[in-house]
Residue, then its C-alpha position, 0 to 999 in steps of 0.5 A: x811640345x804641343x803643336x800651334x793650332x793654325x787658324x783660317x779668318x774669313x772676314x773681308x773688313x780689314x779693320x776687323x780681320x786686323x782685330x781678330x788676327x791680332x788677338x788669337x795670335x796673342x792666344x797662342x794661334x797662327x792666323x792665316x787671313x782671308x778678305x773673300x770666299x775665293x781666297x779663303x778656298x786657296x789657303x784653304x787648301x794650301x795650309x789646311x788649317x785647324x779651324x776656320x772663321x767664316x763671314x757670312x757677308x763676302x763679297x763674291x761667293x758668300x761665307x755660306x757657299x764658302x762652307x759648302x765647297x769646304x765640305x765637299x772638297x776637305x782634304x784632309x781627314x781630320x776634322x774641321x770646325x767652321x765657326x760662322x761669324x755673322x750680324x744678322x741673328x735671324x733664326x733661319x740665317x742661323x739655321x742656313x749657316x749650320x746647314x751649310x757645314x758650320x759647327x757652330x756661329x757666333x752672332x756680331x758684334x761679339x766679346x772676344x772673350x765669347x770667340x776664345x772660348x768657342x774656339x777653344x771648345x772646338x780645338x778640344x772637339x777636334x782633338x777628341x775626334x782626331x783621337x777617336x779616327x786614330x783609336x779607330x784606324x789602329x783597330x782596323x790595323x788590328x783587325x787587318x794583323x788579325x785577318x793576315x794571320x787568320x789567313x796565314x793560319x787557314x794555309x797552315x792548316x791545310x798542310x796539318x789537316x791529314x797529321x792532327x785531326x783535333x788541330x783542325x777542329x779547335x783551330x774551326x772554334x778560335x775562329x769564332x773567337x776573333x768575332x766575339x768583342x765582349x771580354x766575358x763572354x771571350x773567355x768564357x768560350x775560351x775555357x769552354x772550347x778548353x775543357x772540351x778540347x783536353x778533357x780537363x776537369x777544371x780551367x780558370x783564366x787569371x788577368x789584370x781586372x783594373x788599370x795599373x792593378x799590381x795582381x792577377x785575378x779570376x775573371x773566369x773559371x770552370x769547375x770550381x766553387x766560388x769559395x775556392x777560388x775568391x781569394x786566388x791571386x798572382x802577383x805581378x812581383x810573384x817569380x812565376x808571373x816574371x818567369x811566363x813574361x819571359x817564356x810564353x809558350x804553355x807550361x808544366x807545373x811539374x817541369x818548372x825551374x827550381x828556383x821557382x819552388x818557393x813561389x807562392x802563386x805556384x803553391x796555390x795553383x798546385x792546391x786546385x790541381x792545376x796541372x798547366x799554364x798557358x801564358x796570354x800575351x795582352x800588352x807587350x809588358x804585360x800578361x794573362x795567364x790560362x790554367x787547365x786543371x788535370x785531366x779526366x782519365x789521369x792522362x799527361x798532356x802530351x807535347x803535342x797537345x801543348x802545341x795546339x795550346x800554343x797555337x790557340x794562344x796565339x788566336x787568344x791573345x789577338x783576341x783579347x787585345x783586340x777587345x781591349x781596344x774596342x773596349x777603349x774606343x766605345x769608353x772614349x766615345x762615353x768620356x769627358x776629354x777633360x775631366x774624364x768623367x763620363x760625358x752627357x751622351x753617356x749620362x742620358x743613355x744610362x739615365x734611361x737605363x735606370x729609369x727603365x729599370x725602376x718601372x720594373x723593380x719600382x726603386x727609386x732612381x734620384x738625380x743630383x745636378x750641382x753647378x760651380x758658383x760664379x764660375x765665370x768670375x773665376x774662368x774671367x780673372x784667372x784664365x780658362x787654363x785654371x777654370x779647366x783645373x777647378x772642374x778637373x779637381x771637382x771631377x776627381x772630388x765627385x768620383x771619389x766621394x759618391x758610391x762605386x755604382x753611382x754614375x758620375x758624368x760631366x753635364x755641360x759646361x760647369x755643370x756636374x751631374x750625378x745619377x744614384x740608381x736605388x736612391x730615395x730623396x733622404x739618401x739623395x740629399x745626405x749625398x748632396x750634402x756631403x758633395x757641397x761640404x767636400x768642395x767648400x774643404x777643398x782648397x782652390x788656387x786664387x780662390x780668394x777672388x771668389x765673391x764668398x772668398x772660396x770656391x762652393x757649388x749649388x745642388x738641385x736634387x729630384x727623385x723619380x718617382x716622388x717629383x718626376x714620371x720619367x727621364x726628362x722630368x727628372x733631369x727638368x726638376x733637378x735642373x729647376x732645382x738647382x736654379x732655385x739654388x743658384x737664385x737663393x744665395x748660391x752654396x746650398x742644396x735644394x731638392x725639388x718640392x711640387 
């Protein structure tokens, strides 16, 4: 069940605090009041509320000052949004309240519907950064696990030192693995450290490329030929996939079970010559699988070689798990909380990426923003709940209909924008077009109360470098496009013309 949001109003007209209170607790809030700074400071601390409403005017200490010793003495770890209530709508009492510490303010008098709104935005912002402090204290868990057991390792190692001099190389190597949190370039050292460790001839790492895939495939190898290797895939169904979830210490082809004769994954395996696998434990249900061909002088490995092999999967598995983290984290740092769609820090980073690239290759770089025709009629008659369903919905419509290289990001509110890389204006419009017709199919829910009786979208589009010399030109070109769009009668595409 979702937890109540705790929400702190610092307003010292009764009326007013009464009026505030009683709304947010009719959404769904728990509301603690407060009519000065000092008593605001003390409930502050004793409740530690999700976000807070300040008044600038105060009698003592003012809103603003309120602010700052909020800032300088949180207790929590947790971010808190301050939300400035003010009359006065200068720009420099603007500027001092955000300077202070406030997120964001909203000038009186004021809709509620306006202060809803704010507030829901921030409680999503708070959300998303409380999700990224875990993401991130969870890493450094790992990373804690990671150096325990690296420091566990080095002891271990001084013992064997004198026993297996070749432990304590390969041992040196993994090392180096733990700092490398690109996944790539990860295995790529991997299979090379392999290789030169157990004089194989050929050595391919097999794992689960995509989200809830039901197969294992190739994401790296040495010493084969592309052709050789395309097609290669292990079933997650396959017997021998279910055999190393169970046993995950390094394996013989050769001393397998019988029951595991008529595993296809294992036939396949046998056909590159592959003489050992090793599984790699990535998530606790869930596993990838390193493969060692045969050796170069014909020589078995030996059951001490399968024991540095094991250690070596113990390093390996820490390592992928932990780029896999890392890897979760940077993408939640580049998503949309809602629609999960990329968000607008990541469009303007990739945006210049591409413009970048065409000033080397000269290919044509288009840029489409669109925007949900009276959004607001809808978000204001049904809710804000069914307005976040629509753009969820519009979200999923945009990413299954532009191409797989195309980048797809949330740009703001009710707007979309879509970045296709290699684009010229015909290509950019036939796509635009297609992206219109597909939301005008959908069928919404209630949205017979849109004006036009269904819910449609307006489309800007520009091209870099027919309408724009760079990435800010483009964005402001598509973006008067869209208004264009928007004040021509809505539900169509307009590309930008000079």
């Amino acid at each position: 069940m979702k937890q109540v949001s705790t929400i702190l109003v610092v307003e010292d007209h009764q009326e007013m605090l009464s009026m505030i209170s009683k709304f947010l607790v009719e959404h769904g809030f728990k509301v603690i009041g407060a009519k000065t700074g000092e008593i605001a400071l003390k409930k502050y601390k004793k409740n530690l509320p999700d976000l807070i409403l300040m008044d600038i005017m105060l009698p003592g200490i003012s809103g603003i000052e309120t602010t700052k010793r909020i800032r300088e003495d949180e207790k929590s770890n947790n971010y808190l949004p301050i939300i400035m209530l003010t009359a006065r709508n200068q720009v420099e009492d603007v500027v001092e309240g955000l300077n202070s510490g406030a997120d964001d303010y909203i000038i009186k008098p004021f809709k509620f519907e306006e202060l809803i709104a704010r507030i829901k935005s921030s409680i999503r912002t708070k959300e998303l950064y409380d999700k990224l402090r875990d993401q991130t204290l969870e890493l450094k868990d790992a990373n804690q696990i990671n150096f325990q057991l690296n420091q566990s390792l080095i002891g271990k190692n001084k013992e064997l030192r004198k026993k297996i001099y070749d432990l304590h190389n390969i041992f040196e190597v993994s090392l180096e693995l733990h700092a490398i949190l690109d996944l790539d370039r990860l295995i790529n050292s991997t299979l090379l450290t392999l290789i030169g460790q157990f004089s194989c001839k050929s050595a391919l790492f097999l794992f689960i490329l995509k989200k809830n895939e039901q197969r294992l495939s190739v994401l790296n190898s040495k010493g084969y030929k592309e052709s050789d290797i395309e097609n290669l895939k292990v079933e997650k169904s396959d017997k021998l996939y279910k055999y190393c979830l169970e046993n995950r210490g390094p394996i013989l082809l050769n001393n397998l079970p019988k029951e595991l004769k008529d595993s296809n994954a294992i036939s396949e395996l046998k056909e590159l010559y592959i003489e050992l696998i090793s599984p790699i434990a990535v998530h606790k249900r869930e596993a990838a699988l390193l493969c060692l061909g045969d050796r170069v002088k014909s020589k078995k490995y030996s059951k001490n070689e399968l024991e540095i092999l094991g250690t070596i999967n113990n390093i390996v598995s820490i390592a992928v798990s932990n780029a896999h983290l890392y890897d979760e984290v940077i993408q939640l740092s580049y998503t949309d909380g809602m629609t999960e769609l990329h968000n607008y820090r990541y469009f303007e980073m990739r945006l210049k990426e591409e413009v970048m690239r065409h000033s080397r290759t000269k290919q044509e770089v288009s840029l489409i923003i669109l925007d949900v025709d009276f959004f607001k009629n809808y978000n204001d008659t049904l809710g804000h709940p069914a307005g976040d369903e629509v753009l969820k919905k519009l979200g999923v419509i945009l990413k299954e209909t532009v191409r797989e290289n195309d980048i797809v990001a949330r740009y703001g509110g009710e707007e979309f924008a879509v970045i296709l890389p290699d684009v010229a204006e015909e290509g950019a419009i036939i796509l635009a077009d297609r992206l219109k017709e597909k939301v005008e199919q959908n069928k919404f829910p209630n949205q017979e109360i849109q004006p036009k009786g269904n819910l449609t979208i307006s489309v800007g589009v520009a091209t870099l470098p027919t309408q724009a010399k760079d990435a800010k030109d483009l964005i402001y070109k598509a973006d008067t496009a869209l208004y264009i769009a928007k004040n021509s009668g809505r539900n169509r595409v307009i590309q930008f013309s000079n």
